[in-house]
DSSP file (Angstrom, degrees, kcal/mol; ACC not computed):
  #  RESIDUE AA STRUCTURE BP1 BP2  ACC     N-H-->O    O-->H-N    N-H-->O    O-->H-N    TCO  KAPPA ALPHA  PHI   PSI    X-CA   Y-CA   Z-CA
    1    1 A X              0   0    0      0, 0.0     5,-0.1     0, 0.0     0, 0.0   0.000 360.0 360.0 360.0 142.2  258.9  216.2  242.7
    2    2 A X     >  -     0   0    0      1,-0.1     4,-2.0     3,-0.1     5,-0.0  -0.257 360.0-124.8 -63.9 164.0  261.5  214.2  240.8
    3    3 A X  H  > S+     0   0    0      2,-0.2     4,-2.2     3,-0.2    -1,-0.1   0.684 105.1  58.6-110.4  16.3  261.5  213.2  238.0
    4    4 A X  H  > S+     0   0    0      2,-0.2     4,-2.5     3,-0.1     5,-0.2   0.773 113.6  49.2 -54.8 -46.1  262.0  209.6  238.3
    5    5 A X  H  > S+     0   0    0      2,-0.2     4,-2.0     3,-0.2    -2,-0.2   0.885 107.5  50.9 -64.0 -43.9  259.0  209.9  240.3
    6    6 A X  H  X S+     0   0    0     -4,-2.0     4,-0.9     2,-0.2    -2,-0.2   0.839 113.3  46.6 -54.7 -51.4  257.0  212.0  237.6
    7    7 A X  H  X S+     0   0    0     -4,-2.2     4,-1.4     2,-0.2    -2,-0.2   0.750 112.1  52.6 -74.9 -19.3  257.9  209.3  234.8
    8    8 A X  H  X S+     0   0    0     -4,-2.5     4,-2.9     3,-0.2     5,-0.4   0.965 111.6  43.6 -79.6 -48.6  256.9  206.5  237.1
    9    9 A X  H  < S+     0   0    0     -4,-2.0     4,-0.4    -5,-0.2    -2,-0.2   0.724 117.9  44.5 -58.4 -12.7  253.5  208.0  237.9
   10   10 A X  H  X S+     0   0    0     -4,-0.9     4,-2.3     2,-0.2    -1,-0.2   0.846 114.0  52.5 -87.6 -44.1  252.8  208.9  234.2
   11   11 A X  H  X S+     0   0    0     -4,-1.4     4,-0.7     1,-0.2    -2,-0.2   0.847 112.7  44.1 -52.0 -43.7  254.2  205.4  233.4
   12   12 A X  H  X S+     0   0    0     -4,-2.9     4,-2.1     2,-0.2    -1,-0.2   0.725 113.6  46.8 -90.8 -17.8  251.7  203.8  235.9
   13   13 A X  H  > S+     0   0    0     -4,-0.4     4,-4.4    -5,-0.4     5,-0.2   0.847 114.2  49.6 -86.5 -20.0  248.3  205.8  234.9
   14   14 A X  H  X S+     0   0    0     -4,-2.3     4,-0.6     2,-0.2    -1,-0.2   0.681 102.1  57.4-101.0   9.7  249.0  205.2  231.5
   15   15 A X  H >X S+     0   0    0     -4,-0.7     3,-2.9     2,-0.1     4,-2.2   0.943 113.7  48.8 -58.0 -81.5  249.6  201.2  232.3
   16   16 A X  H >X S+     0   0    0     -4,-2.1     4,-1.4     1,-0.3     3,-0.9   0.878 107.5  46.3 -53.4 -36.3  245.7  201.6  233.8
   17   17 A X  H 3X S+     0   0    0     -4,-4.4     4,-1.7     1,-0.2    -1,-0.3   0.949 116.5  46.1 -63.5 -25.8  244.0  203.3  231.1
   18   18 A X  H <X S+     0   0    0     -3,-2.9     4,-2.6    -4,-0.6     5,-0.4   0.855 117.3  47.6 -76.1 -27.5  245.9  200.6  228.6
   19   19 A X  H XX S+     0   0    0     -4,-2.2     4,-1.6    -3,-0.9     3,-1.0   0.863 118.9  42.2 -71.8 -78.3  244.6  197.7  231.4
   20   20 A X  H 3X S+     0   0    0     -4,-1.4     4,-1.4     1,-0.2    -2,-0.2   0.668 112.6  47.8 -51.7 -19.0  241.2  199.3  231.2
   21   21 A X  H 3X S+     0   0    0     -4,-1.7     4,-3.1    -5,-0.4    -1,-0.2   0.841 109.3  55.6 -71.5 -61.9  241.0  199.9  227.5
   22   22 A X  H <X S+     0   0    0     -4,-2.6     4,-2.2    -3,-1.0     5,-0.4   0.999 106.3  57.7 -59.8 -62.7  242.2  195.9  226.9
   23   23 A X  H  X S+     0   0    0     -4,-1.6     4,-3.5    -5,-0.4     3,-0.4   0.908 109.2  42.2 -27.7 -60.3  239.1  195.0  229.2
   24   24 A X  H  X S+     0   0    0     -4,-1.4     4,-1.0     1,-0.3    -1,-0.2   0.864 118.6  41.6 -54.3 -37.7  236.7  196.7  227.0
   25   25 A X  H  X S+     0   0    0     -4,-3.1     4,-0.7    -3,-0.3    -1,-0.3   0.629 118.3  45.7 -97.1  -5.7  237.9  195.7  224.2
   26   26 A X  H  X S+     0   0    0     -4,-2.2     4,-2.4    -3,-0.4    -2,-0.2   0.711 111.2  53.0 -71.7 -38.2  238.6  192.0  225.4
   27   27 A X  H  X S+     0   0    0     -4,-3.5     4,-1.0    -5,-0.4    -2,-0.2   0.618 105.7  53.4 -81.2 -19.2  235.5  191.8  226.8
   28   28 A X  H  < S+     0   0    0     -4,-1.0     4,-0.3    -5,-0.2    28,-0.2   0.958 106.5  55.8   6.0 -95.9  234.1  192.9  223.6
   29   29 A X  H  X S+     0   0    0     -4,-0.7     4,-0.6     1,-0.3    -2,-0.2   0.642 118.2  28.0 -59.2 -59.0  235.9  190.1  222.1
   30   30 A X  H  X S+     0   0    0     -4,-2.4     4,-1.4     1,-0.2    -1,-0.3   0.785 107.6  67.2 -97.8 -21.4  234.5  187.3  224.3
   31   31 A X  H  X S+     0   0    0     -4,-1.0     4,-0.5    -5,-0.2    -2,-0.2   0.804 108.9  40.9 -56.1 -31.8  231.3  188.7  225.0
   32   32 A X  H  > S+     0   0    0     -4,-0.3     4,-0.8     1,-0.2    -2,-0.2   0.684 119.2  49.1 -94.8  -1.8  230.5  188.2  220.8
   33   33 A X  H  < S+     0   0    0     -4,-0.6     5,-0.3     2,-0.2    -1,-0.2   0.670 107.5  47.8-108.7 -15.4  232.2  184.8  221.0
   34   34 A X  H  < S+     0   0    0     -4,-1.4    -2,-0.2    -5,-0.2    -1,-0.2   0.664 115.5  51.9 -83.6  -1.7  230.3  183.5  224.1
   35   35 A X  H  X S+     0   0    0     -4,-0.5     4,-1.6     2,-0.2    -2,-0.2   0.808 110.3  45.9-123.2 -56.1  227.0  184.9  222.1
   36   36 A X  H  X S+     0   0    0     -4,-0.8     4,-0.5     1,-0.2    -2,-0.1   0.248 105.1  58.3 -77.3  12.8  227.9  183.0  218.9
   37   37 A X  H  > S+     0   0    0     -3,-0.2     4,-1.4     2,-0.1    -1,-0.2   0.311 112.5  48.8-110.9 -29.1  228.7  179.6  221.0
   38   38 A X  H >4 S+     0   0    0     -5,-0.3     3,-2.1     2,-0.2     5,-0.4   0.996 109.0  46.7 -69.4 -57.7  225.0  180.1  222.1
   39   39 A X  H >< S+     0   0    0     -4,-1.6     3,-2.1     1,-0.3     4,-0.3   0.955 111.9  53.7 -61.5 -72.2  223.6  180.6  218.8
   40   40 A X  H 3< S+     0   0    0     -4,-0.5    -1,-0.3     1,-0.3    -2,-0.2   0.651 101.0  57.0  19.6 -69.4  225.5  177.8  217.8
   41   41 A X  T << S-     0   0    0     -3,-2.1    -1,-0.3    -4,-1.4    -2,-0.2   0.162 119.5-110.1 -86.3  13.9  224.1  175.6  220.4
   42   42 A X    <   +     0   0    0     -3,-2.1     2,-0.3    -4,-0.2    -3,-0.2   0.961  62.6 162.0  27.3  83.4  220.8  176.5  219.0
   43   43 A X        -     0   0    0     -5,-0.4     5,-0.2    -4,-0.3    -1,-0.1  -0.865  54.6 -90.7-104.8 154.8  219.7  178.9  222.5
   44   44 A X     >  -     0   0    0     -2,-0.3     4,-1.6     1,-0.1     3,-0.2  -0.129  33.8-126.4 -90.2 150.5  216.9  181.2  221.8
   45   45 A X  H  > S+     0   0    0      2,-0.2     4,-2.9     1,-0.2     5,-0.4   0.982 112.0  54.5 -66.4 -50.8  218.1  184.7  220.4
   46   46 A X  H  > S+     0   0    0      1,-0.2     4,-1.3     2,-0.2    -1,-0.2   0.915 113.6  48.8 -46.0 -38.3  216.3  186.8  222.8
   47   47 A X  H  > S+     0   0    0     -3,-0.2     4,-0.9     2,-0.2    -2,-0.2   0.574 114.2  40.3 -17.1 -53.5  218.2  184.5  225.4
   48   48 A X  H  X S+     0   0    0     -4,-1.6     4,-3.5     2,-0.2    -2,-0.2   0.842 114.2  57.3 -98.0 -23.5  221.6  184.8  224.0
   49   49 A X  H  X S+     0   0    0     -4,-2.9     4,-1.7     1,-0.2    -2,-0.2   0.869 105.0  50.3 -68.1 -39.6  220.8  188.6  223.4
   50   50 A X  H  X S+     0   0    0     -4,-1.3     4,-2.5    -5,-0.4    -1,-0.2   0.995 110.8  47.8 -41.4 -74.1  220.0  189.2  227.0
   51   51 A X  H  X S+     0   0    0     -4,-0.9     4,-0.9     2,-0.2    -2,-0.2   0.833 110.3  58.1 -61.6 -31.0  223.3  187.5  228.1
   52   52 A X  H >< S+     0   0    0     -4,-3.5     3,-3.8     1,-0.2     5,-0.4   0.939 106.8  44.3 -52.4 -87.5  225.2  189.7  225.4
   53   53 A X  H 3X S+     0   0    0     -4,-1.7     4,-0.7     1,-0.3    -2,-0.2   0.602 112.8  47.5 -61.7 -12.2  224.2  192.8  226.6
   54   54 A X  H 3< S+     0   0    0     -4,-2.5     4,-0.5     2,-0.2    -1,-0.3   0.699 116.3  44.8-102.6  -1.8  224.9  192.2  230.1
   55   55 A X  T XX S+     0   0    0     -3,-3.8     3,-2.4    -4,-0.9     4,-1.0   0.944 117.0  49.4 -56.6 -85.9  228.7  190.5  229.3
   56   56 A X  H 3> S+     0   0    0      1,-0.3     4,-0.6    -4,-0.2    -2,-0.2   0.373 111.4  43.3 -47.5 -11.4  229.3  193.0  227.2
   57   57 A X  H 3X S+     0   0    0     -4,-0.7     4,-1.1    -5,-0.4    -1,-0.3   0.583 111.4  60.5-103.1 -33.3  228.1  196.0  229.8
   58   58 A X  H <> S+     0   0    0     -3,-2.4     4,-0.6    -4,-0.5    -2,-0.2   0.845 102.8  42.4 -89.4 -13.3  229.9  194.4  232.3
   59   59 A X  H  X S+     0   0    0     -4,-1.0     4,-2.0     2,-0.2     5,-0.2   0.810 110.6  60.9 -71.6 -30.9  233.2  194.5  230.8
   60   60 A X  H  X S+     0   0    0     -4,-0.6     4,-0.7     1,-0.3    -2,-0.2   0.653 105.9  51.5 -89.2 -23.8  232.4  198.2  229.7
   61   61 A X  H  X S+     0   0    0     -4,-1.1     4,-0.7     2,-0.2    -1,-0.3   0.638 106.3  46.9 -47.7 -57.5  232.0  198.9  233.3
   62   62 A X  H  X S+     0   0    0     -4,-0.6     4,-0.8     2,-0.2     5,-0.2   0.712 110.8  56.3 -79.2 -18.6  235.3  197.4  234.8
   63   63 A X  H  X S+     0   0    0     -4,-2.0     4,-4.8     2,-0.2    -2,-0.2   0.917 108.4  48.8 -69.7 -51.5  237.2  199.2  232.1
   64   64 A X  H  X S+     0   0    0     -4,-0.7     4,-1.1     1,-0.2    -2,-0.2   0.525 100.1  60.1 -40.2 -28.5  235.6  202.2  233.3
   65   65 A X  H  X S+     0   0    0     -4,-0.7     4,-1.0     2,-0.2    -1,-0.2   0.693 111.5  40.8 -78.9 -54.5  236.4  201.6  236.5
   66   66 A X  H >X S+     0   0    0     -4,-0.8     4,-2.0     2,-0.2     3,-1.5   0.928 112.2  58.9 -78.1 -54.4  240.3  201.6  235.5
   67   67 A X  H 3X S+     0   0    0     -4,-4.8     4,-1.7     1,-0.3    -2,-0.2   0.830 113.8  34.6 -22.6 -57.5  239.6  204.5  233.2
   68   68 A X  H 3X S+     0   0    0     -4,-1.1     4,-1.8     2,-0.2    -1,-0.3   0.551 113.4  59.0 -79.5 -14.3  238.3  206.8  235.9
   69   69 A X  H <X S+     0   0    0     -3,-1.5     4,-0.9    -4,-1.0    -2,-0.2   0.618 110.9  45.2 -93.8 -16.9  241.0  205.1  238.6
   70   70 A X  H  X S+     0   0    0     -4,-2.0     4,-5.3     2,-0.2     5,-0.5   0.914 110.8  60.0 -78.0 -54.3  244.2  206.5  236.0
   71   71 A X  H  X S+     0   0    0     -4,-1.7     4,-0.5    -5,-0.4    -2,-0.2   0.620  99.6  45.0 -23.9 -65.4  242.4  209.5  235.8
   72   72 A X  H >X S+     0   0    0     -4,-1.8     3,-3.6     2,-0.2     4,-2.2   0.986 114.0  53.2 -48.3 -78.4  242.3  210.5  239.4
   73   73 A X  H 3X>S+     0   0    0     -4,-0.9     4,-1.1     1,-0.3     5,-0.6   0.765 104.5  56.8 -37.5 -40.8  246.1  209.6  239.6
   74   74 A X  I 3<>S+     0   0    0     -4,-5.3     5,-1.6     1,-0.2    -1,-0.3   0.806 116.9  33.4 -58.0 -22.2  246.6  211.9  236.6
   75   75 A X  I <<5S+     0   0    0     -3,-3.6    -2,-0.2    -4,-0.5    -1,-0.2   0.797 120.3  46.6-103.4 -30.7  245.1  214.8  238.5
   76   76 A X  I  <5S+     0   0    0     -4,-2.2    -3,-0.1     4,-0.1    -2,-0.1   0.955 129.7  18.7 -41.2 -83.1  246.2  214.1  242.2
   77   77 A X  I  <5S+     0   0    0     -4,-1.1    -3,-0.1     2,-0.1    -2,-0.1   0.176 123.2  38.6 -12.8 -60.6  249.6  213.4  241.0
   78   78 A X  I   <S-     0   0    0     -5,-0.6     2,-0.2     1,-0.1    -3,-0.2   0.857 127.6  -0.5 -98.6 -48.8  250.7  214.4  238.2
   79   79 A X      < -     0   0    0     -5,-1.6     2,-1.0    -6,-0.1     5,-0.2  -0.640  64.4-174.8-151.3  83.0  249.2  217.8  237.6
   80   80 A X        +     0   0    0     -2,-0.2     2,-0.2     4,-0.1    -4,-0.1  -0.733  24.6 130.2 -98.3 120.0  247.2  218.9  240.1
   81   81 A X    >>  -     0   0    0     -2,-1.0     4,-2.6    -6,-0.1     3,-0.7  -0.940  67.6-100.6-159.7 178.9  245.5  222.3  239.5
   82   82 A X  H 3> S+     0   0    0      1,-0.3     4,-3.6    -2,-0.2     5,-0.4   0.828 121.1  56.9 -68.8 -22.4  241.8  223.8  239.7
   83   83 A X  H 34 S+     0   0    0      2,-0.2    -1,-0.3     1,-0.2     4,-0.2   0.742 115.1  32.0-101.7 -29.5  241.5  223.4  235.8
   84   84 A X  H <> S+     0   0    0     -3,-0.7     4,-2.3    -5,-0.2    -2,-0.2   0.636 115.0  68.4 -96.2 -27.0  242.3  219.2  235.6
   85   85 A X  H >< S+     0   0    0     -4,-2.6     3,-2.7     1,-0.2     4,-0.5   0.930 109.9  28.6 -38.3 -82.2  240.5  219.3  239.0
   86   86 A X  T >X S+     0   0    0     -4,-3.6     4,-0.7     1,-0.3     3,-0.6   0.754 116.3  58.5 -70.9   0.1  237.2  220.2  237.3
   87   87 A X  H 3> S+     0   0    0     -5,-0.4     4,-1.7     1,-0.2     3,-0.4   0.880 110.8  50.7 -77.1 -31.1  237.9  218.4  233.9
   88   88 A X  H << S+     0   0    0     -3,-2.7    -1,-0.2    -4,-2.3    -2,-0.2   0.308 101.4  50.9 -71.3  18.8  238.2  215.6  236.2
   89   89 A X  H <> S+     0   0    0     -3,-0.6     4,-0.9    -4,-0.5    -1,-0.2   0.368 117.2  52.1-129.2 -21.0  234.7  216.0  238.3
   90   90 A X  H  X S+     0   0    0     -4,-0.7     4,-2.2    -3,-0.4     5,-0.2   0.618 109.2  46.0 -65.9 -39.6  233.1  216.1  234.4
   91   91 A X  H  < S+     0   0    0     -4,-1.7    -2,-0.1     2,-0.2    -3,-0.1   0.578 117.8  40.5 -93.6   4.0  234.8  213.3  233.5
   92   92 A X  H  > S+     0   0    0      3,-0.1     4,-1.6    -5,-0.1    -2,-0.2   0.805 113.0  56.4-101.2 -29.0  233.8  211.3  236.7
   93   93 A X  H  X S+     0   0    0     -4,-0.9     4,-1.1     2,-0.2     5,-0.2   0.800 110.6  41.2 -48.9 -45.7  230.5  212.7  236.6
   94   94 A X  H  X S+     0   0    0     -4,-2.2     4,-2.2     2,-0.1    -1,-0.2   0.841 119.5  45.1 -68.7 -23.8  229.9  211.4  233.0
   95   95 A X  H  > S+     0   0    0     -5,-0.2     4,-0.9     2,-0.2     5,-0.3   0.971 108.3  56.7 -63.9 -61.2  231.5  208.1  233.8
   96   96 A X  H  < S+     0   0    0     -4,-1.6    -1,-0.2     2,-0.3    -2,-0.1   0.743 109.4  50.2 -60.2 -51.0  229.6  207.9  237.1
   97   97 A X  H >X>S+     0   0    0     -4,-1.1     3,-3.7     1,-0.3     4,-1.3   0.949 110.9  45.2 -69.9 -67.9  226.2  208.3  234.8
   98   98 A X  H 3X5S+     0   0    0     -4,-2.2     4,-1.1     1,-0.3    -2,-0.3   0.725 109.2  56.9 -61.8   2.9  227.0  205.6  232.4
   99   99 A X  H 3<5S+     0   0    0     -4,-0.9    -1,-0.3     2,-0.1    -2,-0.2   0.473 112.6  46.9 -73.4 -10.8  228.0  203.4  235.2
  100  100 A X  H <>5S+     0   0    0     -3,-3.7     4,-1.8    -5,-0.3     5,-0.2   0.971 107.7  46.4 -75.6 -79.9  224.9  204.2  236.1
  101  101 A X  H  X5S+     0   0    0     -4,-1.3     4,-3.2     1,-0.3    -3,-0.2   0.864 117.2  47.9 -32.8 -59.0  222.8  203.7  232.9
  102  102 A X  H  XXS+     0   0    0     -4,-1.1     4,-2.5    -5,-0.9     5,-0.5   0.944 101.6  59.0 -75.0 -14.4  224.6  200.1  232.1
  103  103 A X  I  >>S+     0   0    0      1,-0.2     4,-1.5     2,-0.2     5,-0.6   0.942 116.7  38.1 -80.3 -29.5  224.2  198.6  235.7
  104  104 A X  I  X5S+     0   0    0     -4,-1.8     4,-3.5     2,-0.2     5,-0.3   0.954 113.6  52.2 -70.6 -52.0  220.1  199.1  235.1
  105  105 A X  I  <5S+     0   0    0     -4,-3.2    -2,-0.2    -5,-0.2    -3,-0.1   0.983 115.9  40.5 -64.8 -52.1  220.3  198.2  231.7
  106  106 A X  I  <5S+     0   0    0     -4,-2.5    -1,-0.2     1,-0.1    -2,-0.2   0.846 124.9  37.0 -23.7 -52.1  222.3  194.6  233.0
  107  107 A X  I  <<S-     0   0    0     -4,-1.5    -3,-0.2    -5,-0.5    -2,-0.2   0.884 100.8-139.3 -83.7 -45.6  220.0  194.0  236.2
  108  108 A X  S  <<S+     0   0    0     -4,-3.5     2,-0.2    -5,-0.6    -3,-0.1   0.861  75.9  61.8  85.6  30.9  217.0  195.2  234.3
  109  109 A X  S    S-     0   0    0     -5,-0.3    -1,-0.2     5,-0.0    -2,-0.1  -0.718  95.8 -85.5 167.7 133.5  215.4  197.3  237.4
  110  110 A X        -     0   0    0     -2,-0.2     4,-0.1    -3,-0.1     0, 0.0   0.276  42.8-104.5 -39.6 176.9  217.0  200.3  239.3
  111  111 A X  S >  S+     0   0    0      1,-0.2     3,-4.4     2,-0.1     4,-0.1   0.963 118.1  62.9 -80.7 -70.1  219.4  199.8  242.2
  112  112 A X  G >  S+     0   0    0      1,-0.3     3,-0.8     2,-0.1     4,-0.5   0.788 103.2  60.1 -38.3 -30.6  216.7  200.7  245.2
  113  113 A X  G 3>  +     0   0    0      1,-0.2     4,-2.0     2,-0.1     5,-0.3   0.713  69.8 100.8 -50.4 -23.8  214.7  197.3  243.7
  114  114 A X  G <4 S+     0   0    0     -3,-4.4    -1,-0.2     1,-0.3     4,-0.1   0.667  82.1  40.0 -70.4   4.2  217.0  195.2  244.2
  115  115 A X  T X4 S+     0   0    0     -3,-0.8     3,-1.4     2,-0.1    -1,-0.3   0.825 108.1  59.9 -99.6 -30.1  215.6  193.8  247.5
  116  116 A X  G >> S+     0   0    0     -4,-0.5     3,-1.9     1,-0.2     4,-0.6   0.982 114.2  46.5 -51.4 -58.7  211.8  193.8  246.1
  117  117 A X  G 3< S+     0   0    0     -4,-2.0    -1,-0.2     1,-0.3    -2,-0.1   0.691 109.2  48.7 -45.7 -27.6  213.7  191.2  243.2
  118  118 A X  G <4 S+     0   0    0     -3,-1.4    -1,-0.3    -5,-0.3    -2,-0.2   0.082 126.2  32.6 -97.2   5.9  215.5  189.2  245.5
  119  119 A X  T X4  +     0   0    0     -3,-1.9     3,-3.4    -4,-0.2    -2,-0.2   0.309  56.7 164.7-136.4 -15.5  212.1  189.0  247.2
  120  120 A X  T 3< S+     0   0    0     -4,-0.6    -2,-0.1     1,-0.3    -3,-0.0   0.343  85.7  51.2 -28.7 -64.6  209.0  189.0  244.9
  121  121 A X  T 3  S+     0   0    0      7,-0.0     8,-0.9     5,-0.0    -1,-0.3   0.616 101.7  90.5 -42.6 -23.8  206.5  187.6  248.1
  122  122 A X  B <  S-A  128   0A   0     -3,-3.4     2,-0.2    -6,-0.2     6,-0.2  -0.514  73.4-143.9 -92.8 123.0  208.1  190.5  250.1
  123  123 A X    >   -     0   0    0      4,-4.4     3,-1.0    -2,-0.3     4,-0.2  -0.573  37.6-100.5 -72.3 160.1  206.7  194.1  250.3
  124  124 A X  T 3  S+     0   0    0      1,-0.2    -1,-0.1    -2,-0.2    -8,-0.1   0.685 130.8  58.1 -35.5 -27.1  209.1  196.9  250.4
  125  125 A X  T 3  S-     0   0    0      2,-0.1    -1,-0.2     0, 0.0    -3,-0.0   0.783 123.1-109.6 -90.5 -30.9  208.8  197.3  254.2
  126  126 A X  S <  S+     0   0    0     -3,-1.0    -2,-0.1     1,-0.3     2,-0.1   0.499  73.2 144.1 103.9  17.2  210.1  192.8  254.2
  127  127 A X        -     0   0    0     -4,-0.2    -4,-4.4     1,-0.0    -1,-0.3  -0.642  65.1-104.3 -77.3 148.5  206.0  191.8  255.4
  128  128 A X  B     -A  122   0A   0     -6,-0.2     2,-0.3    -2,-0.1    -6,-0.2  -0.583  34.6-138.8 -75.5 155.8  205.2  188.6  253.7
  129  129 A X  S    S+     0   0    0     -8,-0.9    -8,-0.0    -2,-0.2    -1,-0.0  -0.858  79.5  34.8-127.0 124.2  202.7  189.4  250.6
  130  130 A X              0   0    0     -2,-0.3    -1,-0.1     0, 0.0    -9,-0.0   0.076 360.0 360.0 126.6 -12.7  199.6  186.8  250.1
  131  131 A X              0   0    0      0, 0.0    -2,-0.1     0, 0.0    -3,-0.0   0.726 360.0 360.0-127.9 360.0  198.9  186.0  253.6
């Protein structure tokens, strides 16, 4: 491969992690300032605490997203062998979990719920419930 080609792919994975890394930490940033305009506004703390974690979880998530999206490039791309293969399938696998872990802790109810929530009169099967 060149190496025009090599310093542009190195150049560009390490633009995402910097993009995904400035999410987290931006989102951070405005997640504690949208939580302390609440408090402020006198909104109840359990209230504003709710809306924190799920700002804040959702930035932590889209960072992640780029985190794991340099990654792969780093391993296609740049240096593809069995040994960044499977350090990358550990590091998408852990990623994978804590994308996991916040998107419950945000919604507040597994992913397979999410039409019983959107639903509450509805049984699982989509019969109306009460009548």
């Amino acid at each position: 491969m060149d190496d025009w080609f090599q310093h542009a792919l190195r150049l560009t994975t390490r633009s995402i992690e910097v993009c995904g890394i400035a999410i987290i930490v931006l989102g951070t940033f405005g997640a504690t300032a949208a939580v302390l305009w609440q408090l402020l506004r006198g909104r109840p703390g359990d209230m504003v605490l709710s809306l924190y974690r799920s700002n804040l979880g959702r930035a932590i998530l889209l960072g992640l997203e780029f985190l794991v999206a340099a990654d792969i490039i780093n391993t296609v791309a740049i240096e593809p062998s069995l040994q960044s293969l499977a350090i990358l399938g550990g590091i998408v696998l852990i990623r994978t979990f804590l994308s996991f872990s916040l998107e419950v802790e945000i919604e507040g109810r597994w992913p397979w719920e999410k039409h019983r929530s959107e639903h509450p009169d509805r049984s699982a099967d989509g019969r109306q419930l009460g009548s």
